[in-house]
C-alpha positions as CSV (number, residue, x, y, z in Angstrom):
1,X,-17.8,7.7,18.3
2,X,-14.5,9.4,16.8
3,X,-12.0,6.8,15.3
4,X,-8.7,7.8,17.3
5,X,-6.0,5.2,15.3
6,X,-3.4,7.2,13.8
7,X,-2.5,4.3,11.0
8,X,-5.5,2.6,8.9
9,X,-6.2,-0.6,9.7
10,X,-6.5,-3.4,7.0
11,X,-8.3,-6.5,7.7
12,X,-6.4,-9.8,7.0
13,X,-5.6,-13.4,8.7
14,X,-2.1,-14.3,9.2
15,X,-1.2,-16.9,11.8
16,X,0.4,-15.7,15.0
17,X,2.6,-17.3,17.9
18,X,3.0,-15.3,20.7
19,X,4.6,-15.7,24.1
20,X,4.4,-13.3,26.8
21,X,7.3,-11.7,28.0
22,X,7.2,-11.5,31.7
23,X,5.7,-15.3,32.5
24,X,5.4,-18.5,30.6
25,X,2.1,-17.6,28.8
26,X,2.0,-18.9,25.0
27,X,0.3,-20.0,22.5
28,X,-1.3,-19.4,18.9
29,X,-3.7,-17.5,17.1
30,X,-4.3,-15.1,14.4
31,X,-3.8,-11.8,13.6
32,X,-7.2,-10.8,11.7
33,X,-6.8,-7.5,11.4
34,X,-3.2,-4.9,11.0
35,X,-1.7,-1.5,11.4
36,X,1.4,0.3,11.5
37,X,0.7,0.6,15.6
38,X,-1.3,-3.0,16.2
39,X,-3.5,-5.4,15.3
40,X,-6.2,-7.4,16.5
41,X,-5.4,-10.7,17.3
42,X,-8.1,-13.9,18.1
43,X,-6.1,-16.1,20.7
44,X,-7.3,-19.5,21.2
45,X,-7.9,-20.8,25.0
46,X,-4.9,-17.6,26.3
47,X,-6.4,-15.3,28.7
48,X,-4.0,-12.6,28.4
49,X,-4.5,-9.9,31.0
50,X,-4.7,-5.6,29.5
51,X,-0.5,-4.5,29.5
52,X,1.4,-7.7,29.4
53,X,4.2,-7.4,27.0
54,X,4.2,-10.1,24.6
55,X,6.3,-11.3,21.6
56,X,4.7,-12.1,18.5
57,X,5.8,-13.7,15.3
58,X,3.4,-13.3,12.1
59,X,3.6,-16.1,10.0
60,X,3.4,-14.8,6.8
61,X,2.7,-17.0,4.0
62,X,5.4,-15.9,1.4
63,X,8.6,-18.0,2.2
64,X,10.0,-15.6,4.2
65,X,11.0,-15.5,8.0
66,X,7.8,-14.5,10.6
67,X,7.7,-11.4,11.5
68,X,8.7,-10.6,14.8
69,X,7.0,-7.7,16.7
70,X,7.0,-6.7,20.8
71,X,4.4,-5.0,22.2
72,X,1.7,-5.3,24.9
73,X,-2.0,-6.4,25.1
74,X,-4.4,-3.5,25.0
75,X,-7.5,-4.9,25.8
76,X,-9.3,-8.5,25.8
77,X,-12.7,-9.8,24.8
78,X,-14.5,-13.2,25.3
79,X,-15.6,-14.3,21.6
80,X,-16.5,-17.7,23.0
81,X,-15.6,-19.0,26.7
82,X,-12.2,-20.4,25.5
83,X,-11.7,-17.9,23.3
84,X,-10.3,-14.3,23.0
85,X,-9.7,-11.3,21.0
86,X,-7.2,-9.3,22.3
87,X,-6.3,-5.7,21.1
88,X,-2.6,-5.5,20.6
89,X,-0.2,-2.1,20.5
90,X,3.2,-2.9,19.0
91,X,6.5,-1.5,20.5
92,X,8.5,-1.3,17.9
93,X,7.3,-0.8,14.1
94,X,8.8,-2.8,10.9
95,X,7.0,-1.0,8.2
96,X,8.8,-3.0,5.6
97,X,7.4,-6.4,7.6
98,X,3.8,-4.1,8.3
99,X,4.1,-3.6,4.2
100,X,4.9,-7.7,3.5
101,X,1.4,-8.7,5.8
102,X,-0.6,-6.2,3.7
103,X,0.4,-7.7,0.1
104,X,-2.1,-10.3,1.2
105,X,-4.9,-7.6,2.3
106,X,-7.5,-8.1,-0.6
């Protein structure tokens, strides 16, 4: 099966919160793998239905602010009953925030 990401992805874990912007849904996770366009994100005990817009703030680990992202859930997979990977298309790109996460990728 052809690839079809535009941007490479880099695999790395970097704490997330998330909320979802059209209900009350939040909660925590981690972002375990990152592009330019998305990530994939493991969300604890959140089932978070395919297109609902969420907020996310990474929290990076290098004294900085989080970086905040918007974008919208992609797709979802049960790991684990209570637990999730969800697919995630960002919005809105930061490179220079994108370029902070991946001074960690090893």
């Amino acid at each position: 099966m052809q690839d079809r990401r535009v941007f490479e992805r880099f695999n790395i874990e970097i704490p997330v919160k998330f909320h979802s912007l059209n209900s009350d849904v939040k909660g925590t996770g981690k972002m375990i793998n990152v592009s330019a366009g998305g990530g994939g994100m493991v969300v604890t005990t959140k089932y978070l239905l395919p297109s609902t817009p969420l907020e996310i703030q990474l929290l990076i680990p290098d004294n900085k602010d989080p970086l905040t992202a918007t974008g919208k859930v992609i797709w979802l997979k049960a790991i684990e009953p209570t637990l999730f990977l969800a697919g995630v298309e960002f919005d809105k790109v930061d490179f220079m925030g994108i370029a902070r996460a991946l001074r960690l990728h090893k």
